[in-house]
C-alpha positions in Angstrom: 84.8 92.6 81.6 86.9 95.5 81.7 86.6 98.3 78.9 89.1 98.9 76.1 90.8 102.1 76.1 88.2 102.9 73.5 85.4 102.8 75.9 87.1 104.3 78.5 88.1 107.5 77.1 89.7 108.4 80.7 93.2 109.9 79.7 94.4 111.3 76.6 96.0 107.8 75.6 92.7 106.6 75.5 91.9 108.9 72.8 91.0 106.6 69.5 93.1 109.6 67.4 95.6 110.0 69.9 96.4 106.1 69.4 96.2 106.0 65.8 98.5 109.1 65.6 100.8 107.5 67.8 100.7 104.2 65.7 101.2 106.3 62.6 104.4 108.1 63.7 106.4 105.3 65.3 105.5 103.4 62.1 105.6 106.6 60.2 109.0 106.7 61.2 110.4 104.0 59.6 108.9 105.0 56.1 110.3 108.6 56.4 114.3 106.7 57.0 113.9 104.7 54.2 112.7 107.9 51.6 114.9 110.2 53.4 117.5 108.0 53.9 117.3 105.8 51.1 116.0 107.7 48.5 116.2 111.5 49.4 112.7 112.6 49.1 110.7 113.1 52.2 107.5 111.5 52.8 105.0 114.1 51.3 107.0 114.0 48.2 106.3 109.9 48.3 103.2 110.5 48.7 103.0 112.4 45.3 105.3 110.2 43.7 102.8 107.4 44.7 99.7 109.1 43.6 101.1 110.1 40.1 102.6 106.7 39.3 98.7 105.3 40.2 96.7 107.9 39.1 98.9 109.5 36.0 99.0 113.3 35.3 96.9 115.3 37.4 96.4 118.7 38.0 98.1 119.6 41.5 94.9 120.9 42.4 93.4 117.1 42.0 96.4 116.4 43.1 96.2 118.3 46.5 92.5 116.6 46.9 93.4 113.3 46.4 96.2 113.5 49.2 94.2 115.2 51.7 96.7 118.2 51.6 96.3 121.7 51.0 97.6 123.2 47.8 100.7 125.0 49.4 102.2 122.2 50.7 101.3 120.1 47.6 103.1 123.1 45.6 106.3 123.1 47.5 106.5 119.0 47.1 106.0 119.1 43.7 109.2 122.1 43.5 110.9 119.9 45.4 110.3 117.1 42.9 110.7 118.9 39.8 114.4 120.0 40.8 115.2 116.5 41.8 113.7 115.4 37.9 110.8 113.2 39.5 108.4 114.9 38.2 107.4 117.4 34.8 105.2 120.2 35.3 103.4 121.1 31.9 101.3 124.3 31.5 98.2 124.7 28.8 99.0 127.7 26.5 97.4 130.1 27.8 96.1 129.2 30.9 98.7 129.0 33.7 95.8 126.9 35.5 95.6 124.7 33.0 98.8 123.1 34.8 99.3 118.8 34.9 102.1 117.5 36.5 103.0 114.0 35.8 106.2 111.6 36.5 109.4 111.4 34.8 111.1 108.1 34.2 113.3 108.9 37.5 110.2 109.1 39.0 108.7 106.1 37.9 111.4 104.2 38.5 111.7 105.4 42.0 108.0 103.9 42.6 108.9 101.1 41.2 112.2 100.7 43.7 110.3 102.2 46.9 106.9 100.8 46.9 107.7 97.2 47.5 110.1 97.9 50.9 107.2 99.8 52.0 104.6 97.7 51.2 107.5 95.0 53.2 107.4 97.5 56.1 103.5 97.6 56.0 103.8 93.1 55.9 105.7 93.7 58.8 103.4 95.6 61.1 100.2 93.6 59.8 102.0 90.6 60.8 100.8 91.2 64.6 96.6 90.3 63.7 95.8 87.2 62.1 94.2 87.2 58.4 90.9 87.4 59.7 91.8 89.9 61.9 93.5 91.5 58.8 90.4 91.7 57.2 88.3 93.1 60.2 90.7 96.2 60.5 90.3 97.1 57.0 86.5 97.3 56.9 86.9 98.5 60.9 89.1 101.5 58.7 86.8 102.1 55.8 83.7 102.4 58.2 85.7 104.9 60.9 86.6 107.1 57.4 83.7 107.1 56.4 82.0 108.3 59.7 84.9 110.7 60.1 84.5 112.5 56.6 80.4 112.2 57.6 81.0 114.1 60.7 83.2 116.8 58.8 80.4 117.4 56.8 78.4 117.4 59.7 80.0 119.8 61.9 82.0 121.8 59.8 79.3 124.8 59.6 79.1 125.1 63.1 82.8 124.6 64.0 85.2 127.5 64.8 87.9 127.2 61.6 91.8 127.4 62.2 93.3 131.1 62.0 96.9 130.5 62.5 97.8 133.9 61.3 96.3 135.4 64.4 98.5 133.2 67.2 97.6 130.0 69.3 95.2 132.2 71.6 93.0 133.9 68.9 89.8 132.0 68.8 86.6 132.1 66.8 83.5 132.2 68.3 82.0 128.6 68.8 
């Protein structure tokens, strides 16, 4: 029996992250029309808008942790948000860290309006497996984040981290 790409690993299109990054921006693509598009926010600032609605006011540092983003980026989608009225920043007297940013009725309405073509557009794309197969990718998903987030833990110590600031040949030591 031949090997699955998977097994093979002989070209970069073999790559298991190569693939699912692949997968991820051609379907990707289609989600960041309909928000840009449709709705004029761009796909980070869905992402808050999404983790608001379902999680209610957080603090954007929880905020930032939840979405897997760094704070920076959080901060400038949730600028981006405000001035569009999507979302209300509200500070603790006192303690400019003490910041919660939560959704405005724009903003919940906009979940409520967005969430069911994307979760259409999702349908769509999960309409290639069968149920059982369906089923099989989820838990093949939650057992590949898991080991990923494992190995992070794992490796991070030793690994050299990013320095951008420095230019694409700058390395740390290994």
């Amino acid at each position: 029996m031949p090997l699955s790409p998977s097994q093979r690993l002989a070209s970069i299109d073999d790559l298991l992250l190569y693939r699912l990054g692949r997968l991820s921006a051609t379907a990707g693509a289609l989600v960041v029309r309909l928000c840009e598009g449709g709705y004029g926010i761009t796909r980070r600032e869905w992402a808050v808008v999404a983790q608001l609605y379902e999680n209610g006011a957080l603090p954007p540092s929880v905020l930032a942790e939840r979405m897997h983003r760094d704070r920076a980026r959080t901060s400038r989608a949730l600028t981006a948000l405000a001035k569009k009225q999507l979302v209300l920043r509200t500070v603790t007297p006192g303690d400019r860290r003490g910041a919660r940013v939560e959704l405005t009725s724009a903003g919940r309405q906009l979940y409520d309006d967005l969430m069911p073509r994307i979760q259409a557009i999702n349908g769509q794309i999960l309409s290639a497996l069968q149920a059982d197969e369906v089923v099989q990718f989820d838990d093949a998903l939650a057992r590949l984040q898991a080991r990923a987030q494992s190995l992070a833990v794992e490796l991070s110590p030793n690994w050299p981290r990013a320095n951008r600031r420095r230019g694409p040949l700058a390395r740390s030591p290994v």
